[in-house]
Backbone as a printed PyTorch tensor [residue, N CA C, xyz], in Angstrom:
tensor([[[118.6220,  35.1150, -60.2840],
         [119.5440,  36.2080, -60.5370],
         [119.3480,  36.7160, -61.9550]],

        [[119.6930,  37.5920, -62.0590],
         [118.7260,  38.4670, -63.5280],
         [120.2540,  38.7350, -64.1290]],

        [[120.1680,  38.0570, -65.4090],
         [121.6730,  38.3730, -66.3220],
         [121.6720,  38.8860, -67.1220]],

        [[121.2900,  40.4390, -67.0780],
         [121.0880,  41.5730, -68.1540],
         [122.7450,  42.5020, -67.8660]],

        [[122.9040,  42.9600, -69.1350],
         [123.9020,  43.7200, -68.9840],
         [123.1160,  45.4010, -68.5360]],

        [[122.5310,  45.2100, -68.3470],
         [121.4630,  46.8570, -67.4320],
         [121.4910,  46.4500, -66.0680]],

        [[121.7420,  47.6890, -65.1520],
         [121.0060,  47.1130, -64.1580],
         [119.3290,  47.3940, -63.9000]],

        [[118.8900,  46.2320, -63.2550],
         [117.4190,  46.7570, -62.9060],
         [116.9720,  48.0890, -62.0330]],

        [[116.6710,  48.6990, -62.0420],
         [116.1530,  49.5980, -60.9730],
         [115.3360,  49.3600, -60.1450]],

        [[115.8960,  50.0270, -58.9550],
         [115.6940,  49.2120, -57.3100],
         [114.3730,  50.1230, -56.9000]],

        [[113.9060,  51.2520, -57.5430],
         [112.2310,  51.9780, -57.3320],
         [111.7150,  51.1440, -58.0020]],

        [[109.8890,  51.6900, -57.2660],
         [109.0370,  50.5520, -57.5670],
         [108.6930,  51.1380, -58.9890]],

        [[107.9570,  50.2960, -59.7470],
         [107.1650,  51.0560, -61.0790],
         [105.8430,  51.1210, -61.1280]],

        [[104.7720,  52.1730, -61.2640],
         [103.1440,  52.4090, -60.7430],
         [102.7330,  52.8880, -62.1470]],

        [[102.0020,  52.4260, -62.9270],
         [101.3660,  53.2140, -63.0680],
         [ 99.6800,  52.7230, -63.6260]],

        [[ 98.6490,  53.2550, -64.1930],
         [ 97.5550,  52.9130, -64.4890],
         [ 97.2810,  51.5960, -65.7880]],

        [[ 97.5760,  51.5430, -66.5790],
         [ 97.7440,  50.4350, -67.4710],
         [ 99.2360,  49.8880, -67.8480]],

        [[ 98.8050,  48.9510, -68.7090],
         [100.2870,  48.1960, -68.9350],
         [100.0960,  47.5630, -70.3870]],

        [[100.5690,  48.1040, -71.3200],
         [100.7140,  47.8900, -72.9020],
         [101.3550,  46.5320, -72.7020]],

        [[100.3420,  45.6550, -73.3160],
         [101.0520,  44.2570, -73.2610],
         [101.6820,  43.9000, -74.5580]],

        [[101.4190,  44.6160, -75.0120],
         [102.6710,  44.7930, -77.0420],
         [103.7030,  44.8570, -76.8460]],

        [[104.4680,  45.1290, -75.1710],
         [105.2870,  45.2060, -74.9120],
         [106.2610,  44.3160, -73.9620]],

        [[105.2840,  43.1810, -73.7540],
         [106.0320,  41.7000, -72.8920],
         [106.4250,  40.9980, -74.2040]],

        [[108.1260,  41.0760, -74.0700],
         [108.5800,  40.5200, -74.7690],
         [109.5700,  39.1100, -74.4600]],

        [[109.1730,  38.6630, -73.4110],
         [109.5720,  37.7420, -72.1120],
         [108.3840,  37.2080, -71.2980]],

        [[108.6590,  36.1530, -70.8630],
         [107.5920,  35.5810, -70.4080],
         [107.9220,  36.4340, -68.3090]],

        [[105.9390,  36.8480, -68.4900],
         [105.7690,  37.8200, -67.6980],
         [104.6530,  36.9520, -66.7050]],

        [[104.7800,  36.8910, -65.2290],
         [103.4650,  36.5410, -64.6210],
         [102.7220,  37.7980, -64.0640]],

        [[101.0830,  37.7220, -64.0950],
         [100.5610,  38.5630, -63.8370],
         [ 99.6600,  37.7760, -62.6640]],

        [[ 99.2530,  38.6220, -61.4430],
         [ 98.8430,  38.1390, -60.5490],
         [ 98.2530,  39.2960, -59.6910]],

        [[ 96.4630,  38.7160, -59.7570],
         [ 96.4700,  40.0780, -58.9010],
         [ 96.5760,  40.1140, -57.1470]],

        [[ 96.7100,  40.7730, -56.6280],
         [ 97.2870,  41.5030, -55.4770],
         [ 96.4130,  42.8480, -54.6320]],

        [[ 96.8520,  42.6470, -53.3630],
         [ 95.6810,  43.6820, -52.8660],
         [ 96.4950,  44.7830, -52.6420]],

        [[ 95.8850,  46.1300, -52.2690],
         [ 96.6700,  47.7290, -52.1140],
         [ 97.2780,  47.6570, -51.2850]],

        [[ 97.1910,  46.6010, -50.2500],
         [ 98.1660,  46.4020, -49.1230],
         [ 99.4740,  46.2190, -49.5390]],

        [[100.0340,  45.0690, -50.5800],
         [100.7640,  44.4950, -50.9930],
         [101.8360,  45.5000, -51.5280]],

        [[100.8130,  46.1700, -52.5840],
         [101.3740,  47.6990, -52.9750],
         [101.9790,  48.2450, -51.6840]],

        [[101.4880,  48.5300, -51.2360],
         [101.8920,  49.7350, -50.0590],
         [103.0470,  49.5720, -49.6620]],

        [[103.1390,  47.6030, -48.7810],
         [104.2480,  46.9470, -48.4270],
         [105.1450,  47.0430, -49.2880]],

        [[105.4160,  46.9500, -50.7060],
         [106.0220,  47.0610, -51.5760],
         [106.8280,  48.2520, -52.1270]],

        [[106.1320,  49.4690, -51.3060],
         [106.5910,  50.7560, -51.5510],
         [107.2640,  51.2120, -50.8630]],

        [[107.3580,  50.3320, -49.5820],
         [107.9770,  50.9530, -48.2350],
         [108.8450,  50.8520, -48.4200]],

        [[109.9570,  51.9150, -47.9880],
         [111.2010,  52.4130, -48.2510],
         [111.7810,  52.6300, -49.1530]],

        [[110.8090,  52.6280, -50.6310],
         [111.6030,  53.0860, -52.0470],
         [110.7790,  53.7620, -52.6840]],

        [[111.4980,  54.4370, -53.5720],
         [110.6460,  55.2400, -54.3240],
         [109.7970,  54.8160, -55.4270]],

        [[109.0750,  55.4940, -55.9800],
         [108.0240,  54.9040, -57.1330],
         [108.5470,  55.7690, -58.3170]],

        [[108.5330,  54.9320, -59.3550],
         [108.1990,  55.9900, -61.0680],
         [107.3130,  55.3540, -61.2260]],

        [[106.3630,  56.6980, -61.4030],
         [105.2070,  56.4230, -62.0000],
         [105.4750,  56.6430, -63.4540]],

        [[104.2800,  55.9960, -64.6350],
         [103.8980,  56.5070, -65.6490],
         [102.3980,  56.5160, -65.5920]],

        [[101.8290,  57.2110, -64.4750],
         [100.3550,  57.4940, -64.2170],
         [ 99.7390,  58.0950, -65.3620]],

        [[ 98.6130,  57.3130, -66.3000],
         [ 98.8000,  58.2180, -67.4650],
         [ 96.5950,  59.1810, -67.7470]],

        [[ 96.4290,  59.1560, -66.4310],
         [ 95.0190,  59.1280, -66.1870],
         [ 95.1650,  60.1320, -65.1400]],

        [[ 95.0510,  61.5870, -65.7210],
         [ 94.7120,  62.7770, -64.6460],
         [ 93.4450,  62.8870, -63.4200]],

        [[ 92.2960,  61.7710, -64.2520],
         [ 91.0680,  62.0680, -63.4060],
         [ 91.3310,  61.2070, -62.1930]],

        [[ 92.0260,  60.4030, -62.0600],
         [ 92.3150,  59.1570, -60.7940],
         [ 93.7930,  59.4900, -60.3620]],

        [[ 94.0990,  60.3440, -60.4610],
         [ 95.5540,  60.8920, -59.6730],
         [ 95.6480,  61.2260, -58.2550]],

        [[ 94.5320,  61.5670, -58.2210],
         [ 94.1190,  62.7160, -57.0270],
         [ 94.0710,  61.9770, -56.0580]],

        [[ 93.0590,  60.8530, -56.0250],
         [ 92.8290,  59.5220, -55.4630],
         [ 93.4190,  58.7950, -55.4630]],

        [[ 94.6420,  58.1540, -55.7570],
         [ 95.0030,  57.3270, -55.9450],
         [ 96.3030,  57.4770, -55.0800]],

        [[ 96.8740,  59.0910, -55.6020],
         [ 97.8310,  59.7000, -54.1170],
         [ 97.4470,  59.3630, -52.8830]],

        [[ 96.2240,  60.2260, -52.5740],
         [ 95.4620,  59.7060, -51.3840],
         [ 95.7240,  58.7190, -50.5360]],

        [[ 95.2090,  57.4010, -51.4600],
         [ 95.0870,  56.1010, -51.1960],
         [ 96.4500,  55.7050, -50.3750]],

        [[ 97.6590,  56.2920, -51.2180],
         [ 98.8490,  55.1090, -51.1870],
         [ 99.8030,  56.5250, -50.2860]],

        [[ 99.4160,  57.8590, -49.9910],
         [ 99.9490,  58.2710, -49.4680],
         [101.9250,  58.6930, -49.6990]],

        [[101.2250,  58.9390, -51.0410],
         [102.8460,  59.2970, -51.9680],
         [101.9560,  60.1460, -53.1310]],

        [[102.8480,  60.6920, -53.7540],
         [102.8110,  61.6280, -55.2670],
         [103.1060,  60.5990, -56.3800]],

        [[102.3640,  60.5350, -57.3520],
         [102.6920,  59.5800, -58.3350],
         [102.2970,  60.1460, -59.8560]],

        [[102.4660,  61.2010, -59.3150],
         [102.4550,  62.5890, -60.3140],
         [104.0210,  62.2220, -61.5830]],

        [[103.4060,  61.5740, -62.3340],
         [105.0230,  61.5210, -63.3380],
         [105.6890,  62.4350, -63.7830]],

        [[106.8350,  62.8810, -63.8970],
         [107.4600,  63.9170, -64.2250],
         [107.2540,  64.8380, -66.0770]],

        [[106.5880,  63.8000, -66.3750],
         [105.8560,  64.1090, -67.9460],
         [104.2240,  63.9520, -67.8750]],

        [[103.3390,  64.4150, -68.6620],
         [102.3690,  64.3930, -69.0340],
         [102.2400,  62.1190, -69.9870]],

        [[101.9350,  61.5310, -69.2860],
         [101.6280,  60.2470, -69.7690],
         [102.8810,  60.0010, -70.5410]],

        [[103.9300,  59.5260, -69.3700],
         [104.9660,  59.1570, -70.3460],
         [104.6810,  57.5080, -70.6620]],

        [[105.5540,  57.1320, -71.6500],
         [105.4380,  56.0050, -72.4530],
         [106.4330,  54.9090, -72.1790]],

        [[105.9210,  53.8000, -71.5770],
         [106.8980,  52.5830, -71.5340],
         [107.5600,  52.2060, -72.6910]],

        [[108.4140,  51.8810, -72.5770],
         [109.2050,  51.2870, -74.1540],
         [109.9520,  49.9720, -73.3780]],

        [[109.8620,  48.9670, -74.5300],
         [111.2230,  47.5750, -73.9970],
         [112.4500,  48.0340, -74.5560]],

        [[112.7720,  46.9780, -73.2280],
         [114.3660,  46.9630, -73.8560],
         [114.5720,  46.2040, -75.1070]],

        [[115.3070,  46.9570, -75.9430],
         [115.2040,  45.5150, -76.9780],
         [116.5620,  44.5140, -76.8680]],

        [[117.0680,  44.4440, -75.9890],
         [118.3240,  43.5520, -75.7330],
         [117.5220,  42.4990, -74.5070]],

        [[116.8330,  43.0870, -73.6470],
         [116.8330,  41.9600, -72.4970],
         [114.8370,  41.8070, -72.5210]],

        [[113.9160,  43.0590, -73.0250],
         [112.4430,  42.6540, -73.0180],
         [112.0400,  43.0910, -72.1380]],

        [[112.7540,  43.5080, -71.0070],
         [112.3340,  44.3150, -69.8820],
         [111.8160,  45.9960, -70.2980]],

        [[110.6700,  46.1330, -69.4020],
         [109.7830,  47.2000, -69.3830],
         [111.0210,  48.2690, -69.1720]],

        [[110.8700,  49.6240, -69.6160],
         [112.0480,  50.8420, -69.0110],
         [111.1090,  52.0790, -69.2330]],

        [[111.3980,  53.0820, -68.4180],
         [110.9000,  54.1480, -68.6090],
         [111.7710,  55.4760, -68.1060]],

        [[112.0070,  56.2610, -68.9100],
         [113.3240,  56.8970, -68.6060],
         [114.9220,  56.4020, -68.4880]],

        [[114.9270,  55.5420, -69.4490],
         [116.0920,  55.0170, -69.4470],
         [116.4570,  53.5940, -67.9260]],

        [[115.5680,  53.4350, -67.0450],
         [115.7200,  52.9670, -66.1030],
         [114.7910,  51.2270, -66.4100]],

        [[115.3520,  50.0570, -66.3490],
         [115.0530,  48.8550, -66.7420],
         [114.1900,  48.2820, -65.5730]],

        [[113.3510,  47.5090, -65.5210],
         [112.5260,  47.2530, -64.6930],
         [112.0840,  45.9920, -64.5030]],

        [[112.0510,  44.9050, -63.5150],
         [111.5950,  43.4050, -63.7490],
         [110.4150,  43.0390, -62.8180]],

        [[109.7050,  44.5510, -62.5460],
         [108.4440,  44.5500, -62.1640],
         [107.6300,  45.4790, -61.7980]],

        [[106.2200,  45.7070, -62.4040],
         [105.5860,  46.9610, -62.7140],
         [104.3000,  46.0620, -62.1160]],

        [[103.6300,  47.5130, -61.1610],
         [102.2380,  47.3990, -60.5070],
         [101.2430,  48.1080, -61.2780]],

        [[100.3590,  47.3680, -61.3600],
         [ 99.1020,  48.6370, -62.4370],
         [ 97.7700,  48.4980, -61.1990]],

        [[ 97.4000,  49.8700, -61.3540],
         [ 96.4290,  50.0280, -60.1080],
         [ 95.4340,  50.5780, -60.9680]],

        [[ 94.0510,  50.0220, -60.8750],
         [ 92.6540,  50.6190, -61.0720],
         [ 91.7690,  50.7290, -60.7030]],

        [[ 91.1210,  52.2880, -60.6700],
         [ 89.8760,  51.9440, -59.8460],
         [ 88.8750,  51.6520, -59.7940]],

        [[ 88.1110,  50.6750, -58.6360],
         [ 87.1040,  49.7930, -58.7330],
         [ 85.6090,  50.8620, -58.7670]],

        [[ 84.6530,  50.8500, -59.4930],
         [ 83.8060,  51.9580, -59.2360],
         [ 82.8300,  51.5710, -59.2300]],

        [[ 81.1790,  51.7910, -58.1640],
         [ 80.5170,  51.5130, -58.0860],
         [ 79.8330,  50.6920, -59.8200]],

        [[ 79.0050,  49.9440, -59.6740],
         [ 77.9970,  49.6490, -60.7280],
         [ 76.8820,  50.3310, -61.5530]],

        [[ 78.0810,  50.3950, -63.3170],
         [ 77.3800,  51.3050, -64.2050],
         [ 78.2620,  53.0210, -64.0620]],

        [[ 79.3040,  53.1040, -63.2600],
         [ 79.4910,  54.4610, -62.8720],
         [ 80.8860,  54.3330, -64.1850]],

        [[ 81.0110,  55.2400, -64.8310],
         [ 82.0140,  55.2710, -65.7570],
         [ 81.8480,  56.7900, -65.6860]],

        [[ 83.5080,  57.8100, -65.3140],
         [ 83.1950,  59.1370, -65.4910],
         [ 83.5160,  59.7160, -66.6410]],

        [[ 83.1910,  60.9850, -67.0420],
         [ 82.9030,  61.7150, -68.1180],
         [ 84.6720,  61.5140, -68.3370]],

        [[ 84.8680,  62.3550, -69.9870],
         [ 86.0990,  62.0240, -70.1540],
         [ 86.7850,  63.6120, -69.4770]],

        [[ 88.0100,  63.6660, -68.6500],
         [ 88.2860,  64.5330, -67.8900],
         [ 87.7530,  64.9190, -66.9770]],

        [[ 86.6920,  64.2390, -66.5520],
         [ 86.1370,  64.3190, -65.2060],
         [ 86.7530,  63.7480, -64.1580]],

        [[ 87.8160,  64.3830, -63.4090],
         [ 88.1900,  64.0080, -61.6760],
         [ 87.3510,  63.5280, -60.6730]],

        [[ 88.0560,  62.1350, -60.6050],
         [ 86.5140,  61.4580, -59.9540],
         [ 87.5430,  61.5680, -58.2400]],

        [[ 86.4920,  61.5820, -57.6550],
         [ 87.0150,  62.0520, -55.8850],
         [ 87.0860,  60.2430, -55.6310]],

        [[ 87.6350,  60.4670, -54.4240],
         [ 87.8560,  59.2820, -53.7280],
         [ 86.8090,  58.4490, -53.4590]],

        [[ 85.4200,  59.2830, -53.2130],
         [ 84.0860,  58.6330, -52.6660],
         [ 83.7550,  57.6630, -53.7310]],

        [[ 83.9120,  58.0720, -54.6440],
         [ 83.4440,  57.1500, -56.4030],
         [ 84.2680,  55.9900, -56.4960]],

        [[ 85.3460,  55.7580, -55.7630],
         [ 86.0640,  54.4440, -56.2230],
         [ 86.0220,  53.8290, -54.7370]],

        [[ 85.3790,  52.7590, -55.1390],
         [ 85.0530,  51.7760, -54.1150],
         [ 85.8290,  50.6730, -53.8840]],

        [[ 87.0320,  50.9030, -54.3270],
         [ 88.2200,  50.0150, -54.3530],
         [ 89.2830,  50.0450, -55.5960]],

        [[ 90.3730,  49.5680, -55.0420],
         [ 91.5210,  49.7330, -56.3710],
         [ 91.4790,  47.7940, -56.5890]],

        [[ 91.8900,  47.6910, -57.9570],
         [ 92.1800,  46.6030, -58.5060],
         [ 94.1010,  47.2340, -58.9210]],

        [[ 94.6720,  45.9170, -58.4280],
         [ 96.2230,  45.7020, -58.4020],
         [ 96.2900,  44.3990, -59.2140]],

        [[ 97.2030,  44.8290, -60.1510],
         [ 98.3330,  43.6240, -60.8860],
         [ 99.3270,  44.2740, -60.2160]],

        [[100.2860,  42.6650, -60.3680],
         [101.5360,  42.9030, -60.4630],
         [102.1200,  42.3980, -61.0800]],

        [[103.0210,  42.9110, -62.1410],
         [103.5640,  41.9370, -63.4730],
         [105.3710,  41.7290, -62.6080]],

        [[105.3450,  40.7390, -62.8830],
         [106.7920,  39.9150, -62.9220],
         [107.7780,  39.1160, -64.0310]],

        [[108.3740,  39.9250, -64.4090],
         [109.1490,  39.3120, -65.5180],
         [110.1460,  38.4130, -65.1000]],

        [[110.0990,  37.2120, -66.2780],
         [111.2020,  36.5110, -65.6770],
         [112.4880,  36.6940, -66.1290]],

        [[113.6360,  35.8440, -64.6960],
         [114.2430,  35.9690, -65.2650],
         [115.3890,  35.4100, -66.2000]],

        [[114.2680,  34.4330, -66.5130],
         [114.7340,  33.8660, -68.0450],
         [113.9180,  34.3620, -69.6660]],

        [[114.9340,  34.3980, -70.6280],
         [113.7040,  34.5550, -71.4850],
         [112.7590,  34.3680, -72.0790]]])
């Protein structure tokens, strides 16, 4: 049971990296397949902080939702009372980071929109904060 005076927010959290300057609580990381994601998405919504325009496109695709953030690369910040991840004011005790897997040697130009064919798989964390501190 999580004893923050916030409540957590019950959407999932997506987005492409995860600033670890910012686990201020002991966090497990574990990776996970797109399935897991998916299962995980079903029936709630996502905030994204997708902060990578060229893998947006694809990555919608993939998971069959918009994960289009409502800002241009918005910015995680902690809580500084409980250490939990928040973004938009909304507290969080677990964030998925999705990347894509790309053939060997393939790295795209910078602002280059890479299509779906180029990523030959997503790589999934899923961070879990505890909930002790």
């Amino acid at each position: 049971m999580m004893t923050t005076d916030s409540p957590i927010a019950s959407s999932v959290l997506v987005g492409n990296s995860f600033p670890l300057s910012l686990v201020r609580r002991k966090v497990v990381i574990e990776p996970v397949s797109i399935g897991v994601l998916q299962a995980a998405l079903e029936g709630k919504s996502a905030r994204s902080f997708w902060g990578h325009a060229n893998t947006l496109s694809a990555i919608n695709q993939c998971l069959g939702l918009d994960l289009t953030p409502p800002t241009d690369r918005p910015a995680l910040v902690c809580d500084p009372a409980t250490g939990f991840p928040t973004l938009d004011g909304q507290m969080f005790s677990e964030c998925w980071v999705v990347s894509p897997e790309y053939e060997p040697g393939f790295r795209p130009a910078v602002g280059e929109e890479v299509s779906s064919e180029r990523i030959k798989g997503w790589q999934v964390l899923r961070l879990t904060w505890s909930d002790q501190p």
